[in-house]
C-alpha positions as CSV (number, residue, x, y, z in Angstrom):
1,X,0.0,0.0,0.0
2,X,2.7,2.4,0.9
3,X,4.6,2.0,-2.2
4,X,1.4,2.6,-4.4
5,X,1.0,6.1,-2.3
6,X,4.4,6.2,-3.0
7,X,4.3,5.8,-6.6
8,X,1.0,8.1,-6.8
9,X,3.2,10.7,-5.0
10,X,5.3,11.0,-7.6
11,X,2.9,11.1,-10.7
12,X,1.3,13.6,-9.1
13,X,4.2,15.5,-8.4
14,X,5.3,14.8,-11.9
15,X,1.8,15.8,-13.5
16,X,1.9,19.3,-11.4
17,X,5.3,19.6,-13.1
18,X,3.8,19.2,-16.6
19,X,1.1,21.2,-16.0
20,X,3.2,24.0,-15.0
21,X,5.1,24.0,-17.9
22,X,2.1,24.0,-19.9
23,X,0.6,26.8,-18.4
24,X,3.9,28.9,-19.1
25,X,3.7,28.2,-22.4
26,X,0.1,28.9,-22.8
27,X,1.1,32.4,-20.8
28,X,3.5,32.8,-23.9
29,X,1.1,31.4,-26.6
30,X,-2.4,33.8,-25.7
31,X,-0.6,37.1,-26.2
32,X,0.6,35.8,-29.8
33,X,-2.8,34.3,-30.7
34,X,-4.3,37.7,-29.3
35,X,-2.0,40.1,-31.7
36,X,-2.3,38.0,-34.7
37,X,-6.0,37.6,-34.4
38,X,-5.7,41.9,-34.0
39,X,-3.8,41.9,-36.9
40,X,-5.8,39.4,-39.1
41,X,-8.9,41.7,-38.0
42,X,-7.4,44.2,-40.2
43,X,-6.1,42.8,-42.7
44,X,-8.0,43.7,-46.2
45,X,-8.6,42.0,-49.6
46,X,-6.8,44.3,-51.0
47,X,-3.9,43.7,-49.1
48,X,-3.8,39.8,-50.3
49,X,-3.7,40.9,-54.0
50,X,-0.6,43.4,-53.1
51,X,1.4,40.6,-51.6
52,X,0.3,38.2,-54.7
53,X,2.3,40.3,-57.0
54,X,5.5,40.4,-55.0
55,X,8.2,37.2,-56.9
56,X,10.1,36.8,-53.7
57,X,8.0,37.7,-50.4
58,X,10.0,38.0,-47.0
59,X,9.7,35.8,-44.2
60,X,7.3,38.5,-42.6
61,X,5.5,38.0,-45.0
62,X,5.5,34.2,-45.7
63,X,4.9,33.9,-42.2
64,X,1.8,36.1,-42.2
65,X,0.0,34.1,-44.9
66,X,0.7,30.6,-43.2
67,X,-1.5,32.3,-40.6
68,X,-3.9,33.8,-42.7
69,X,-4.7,30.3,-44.6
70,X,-4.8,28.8,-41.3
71,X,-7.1,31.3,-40.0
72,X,-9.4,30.6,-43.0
């Protein structure tokens, strides 16, 4: 009995460990999603089309319509 409290002990030690990690990285994460839905808010058609014509688009920019498609 004592060594299945002991074991139990530990998992939850272990799983308060995890969970803490995950909220830090949700901490980090909510901020990000927050700005890029801000910025996605106003992004405009027109503003697709500009970037369509560009040959070689910076990372930004690459980056930015990952999330758009994802976000559609």
């Amino acid at each position: 009995m004592a060594k299945d409290e002991a074991e139990a002990k530990a998992q939850e030690q272990e799983a308060a460990a995890l969970k803490e990690d995950a909220e830090f990285e949700l901490g980090k994460a909510v901020p990000m999603l927050a700005e890029a839905t801000r910025v996605l808010s106003e992004l405009k058609k027109d503003d697709l089309y500009s970037v369509a014509g560009v040959k070689v688009p910076t990372p930004n920019v690459v980056v930015c319509m990952e999330v758009a498609c994802h976000m559609f």
